[in-house]
DRENMARMI-586786 format. One record per atom (N, C-alpha, C): residue number from 1; atom name; x, y, z. Coordinates in pm, whole numbers. Atoms other than C-alpha are relative to their C-alpha. Layout:
BEGIN
NODE    k   a      px      py      pz
NODE  NUM  CA       X       Y       Z
...
***
This chain:
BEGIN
NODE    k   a      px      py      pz
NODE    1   N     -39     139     -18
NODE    1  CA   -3216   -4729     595
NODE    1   C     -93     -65     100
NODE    2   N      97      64    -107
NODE    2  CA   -3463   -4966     765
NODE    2   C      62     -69      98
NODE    3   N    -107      40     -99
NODE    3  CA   -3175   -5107    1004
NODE    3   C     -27      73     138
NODE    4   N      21     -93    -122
NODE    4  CA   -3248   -4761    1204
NODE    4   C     -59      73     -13
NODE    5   N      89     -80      53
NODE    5  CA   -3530   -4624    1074
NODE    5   C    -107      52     134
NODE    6   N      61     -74    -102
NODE    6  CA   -3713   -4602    1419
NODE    6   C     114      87      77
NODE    7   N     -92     -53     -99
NODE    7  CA   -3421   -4498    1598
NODE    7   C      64     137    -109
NODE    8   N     -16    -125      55
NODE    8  CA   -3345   -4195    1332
NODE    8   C    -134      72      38
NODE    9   N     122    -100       1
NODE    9  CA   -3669   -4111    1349
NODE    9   C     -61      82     149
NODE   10   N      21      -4    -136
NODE   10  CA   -3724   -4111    1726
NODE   10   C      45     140      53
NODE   11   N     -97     -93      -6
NODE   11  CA   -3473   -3840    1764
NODE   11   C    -117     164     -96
NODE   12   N      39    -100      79
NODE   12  CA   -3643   -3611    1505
NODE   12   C    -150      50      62
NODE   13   N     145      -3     -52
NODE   13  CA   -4005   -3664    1616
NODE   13   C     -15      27     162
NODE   14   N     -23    -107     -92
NODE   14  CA   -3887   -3544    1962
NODE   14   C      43     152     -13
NODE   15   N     -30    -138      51
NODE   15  CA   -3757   -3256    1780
NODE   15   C    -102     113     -17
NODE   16   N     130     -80      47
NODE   16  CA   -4078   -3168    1654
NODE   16   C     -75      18      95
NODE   17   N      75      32    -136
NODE   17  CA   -4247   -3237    1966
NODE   17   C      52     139      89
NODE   18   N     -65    -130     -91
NODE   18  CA   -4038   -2973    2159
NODE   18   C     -21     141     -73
NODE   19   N      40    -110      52
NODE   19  CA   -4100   -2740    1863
NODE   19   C    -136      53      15
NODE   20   N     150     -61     -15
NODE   20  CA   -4484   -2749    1884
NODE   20   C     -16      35     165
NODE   21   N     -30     -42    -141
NODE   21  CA   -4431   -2696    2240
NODE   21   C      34     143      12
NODE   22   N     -59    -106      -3
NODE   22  CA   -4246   -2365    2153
NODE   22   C    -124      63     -32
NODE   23   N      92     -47     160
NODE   23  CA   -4534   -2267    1871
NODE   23   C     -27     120     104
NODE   24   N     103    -127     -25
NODE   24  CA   -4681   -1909    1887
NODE   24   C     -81      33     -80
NODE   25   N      74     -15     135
NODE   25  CA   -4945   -1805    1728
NODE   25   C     120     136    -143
NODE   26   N    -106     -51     106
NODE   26  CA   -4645   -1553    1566
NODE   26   C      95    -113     -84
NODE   27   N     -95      29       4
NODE   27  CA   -4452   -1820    1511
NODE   27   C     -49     -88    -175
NODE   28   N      73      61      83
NODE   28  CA   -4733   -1984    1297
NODE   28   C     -29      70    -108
NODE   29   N      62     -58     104
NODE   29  CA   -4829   -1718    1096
NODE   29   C     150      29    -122
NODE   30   N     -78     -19      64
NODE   30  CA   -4432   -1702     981
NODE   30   C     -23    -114     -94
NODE   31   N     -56      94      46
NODE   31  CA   -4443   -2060     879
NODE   31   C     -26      30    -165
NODE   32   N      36      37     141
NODE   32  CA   -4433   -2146     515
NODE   32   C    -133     -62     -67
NODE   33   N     148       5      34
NODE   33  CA   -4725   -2232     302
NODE   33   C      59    -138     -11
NODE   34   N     -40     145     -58
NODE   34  CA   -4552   -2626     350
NODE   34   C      12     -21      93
NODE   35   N     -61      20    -165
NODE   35  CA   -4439   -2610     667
NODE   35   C    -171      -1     106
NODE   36   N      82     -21     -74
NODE   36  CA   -4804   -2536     831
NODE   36   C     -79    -114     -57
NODE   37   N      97      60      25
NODE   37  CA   -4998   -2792     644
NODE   37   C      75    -153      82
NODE   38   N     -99     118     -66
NODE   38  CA   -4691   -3056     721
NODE   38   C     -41      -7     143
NODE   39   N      76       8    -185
NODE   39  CA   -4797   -2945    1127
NODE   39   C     -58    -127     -34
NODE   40   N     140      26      16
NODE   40  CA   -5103   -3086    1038
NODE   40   C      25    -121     -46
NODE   41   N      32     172      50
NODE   41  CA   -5028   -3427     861
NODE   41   C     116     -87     123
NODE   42   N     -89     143    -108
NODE   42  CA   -4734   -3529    1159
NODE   42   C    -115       4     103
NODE   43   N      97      -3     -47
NODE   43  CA   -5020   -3452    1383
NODE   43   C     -78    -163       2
NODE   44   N     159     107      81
NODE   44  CA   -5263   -3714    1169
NODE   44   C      89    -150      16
NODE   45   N     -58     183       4
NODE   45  CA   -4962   -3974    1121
NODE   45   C      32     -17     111
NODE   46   N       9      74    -153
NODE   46  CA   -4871   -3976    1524
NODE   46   C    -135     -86      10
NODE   47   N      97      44     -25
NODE   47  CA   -5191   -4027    1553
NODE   47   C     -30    -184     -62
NODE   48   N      -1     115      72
NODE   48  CA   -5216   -4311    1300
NODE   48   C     119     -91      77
NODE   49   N    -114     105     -37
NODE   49  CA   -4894   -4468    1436
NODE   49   C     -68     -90     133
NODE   50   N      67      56    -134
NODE   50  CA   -5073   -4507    1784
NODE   50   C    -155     -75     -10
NODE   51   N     137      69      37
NODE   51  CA   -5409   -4644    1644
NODE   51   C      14    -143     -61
NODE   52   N     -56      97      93
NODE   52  CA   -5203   -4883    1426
NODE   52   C      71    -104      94
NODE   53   N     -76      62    -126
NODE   53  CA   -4965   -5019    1771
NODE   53   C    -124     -65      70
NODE   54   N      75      76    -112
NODE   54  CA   -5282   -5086    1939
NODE   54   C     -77     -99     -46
NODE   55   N      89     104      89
NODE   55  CA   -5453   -5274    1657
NODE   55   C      74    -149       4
NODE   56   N    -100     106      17
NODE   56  CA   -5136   -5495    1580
NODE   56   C     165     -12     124
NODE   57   N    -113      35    -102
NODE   57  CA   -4891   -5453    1864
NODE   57   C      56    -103      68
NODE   58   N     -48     109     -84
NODE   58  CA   -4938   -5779    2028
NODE   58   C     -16     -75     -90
NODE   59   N     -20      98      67
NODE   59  CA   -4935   -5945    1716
NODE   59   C     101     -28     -25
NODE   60   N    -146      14      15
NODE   60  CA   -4573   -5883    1673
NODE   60   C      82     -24     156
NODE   61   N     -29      12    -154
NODE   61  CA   -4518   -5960    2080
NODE   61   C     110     131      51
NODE   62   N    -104    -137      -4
NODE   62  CA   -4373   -5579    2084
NODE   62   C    -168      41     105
NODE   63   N     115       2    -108
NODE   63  CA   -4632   -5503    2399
NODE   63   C      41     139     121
NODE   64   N    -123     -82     -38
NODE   64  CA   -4408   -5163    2520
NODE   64   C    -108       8     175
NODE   65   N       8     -44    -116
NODE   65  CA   -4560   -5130    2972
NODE   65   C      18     140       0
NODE   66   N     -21    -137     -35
NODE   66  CA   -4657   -4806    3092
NODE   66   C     158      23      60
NODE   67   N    -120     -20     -42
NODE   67  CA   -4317   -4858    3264
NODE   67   C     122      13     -76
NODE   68   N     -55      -8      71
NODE   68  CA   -4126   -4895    2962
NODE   68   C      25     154     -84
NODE   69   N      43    -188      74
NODE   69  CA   -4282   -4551    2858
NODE   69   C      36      97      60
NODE   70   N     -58     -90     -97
NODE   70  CA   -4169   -4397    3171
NODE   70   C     153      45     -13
NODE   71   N    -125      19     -38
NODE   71  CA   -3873   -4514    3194
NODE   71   C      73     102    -159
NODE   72   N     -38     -46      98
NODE   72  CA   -3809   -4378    2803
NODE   72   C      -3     192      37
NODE   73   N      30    -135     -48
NODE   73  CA   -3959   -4022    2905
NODE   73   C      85      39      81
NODE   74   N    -147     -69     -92
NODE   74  CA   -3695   -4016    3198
NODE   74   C     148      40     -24
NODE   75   N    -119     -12      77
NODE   75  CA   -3416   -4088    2981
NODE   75   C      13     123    -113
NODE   76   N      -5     -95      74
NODE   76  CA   -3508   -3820    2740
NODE   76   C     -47     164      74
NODE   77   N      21    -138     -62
NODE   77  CA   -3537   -3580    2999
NODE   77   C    -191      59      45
NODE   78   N     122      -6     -45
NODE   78  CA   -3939   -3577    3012
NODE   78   C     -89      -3      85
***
């Protein structure tokens, strides 16, 4: 639903975040022959998301302060 489509996602993509954090190289060699390439494309689309915010961010007057970023990181425990 696009209503809460960042805010589902937000949640998950910290999920993953704490998982590659865990990673071992054992942990990698279990993964699935999907699961390891998938690494590899949330990797490519963070990436893209943050290349894409800085292109058009202040065109939509969504402009997030390092302080805003902090302040999010504190709340999620970071």
């Amino acid at each position: 639903m696009s209503y809460c489509r960042f805010e589902n996602t937000t949640g998950d993509l910290r999920d993953c975040i704490d998982a590659l954090g865990e990673l071992t190289q054992d942990k990698v060699n279990r993964m699935s022959q999907h699961e390891r390439p998938a690494v590899l494309e949330l990797i490519s689309l963070c990436q893209e998301v943050v290349e894409r915010f800085d292109e058009y961010g202040d065109a939509y007057e969504f402009n997030p302060t390092q302080e805003m970023i902090k302040k999010s990181h504190e709340k999620e425990g970071y």
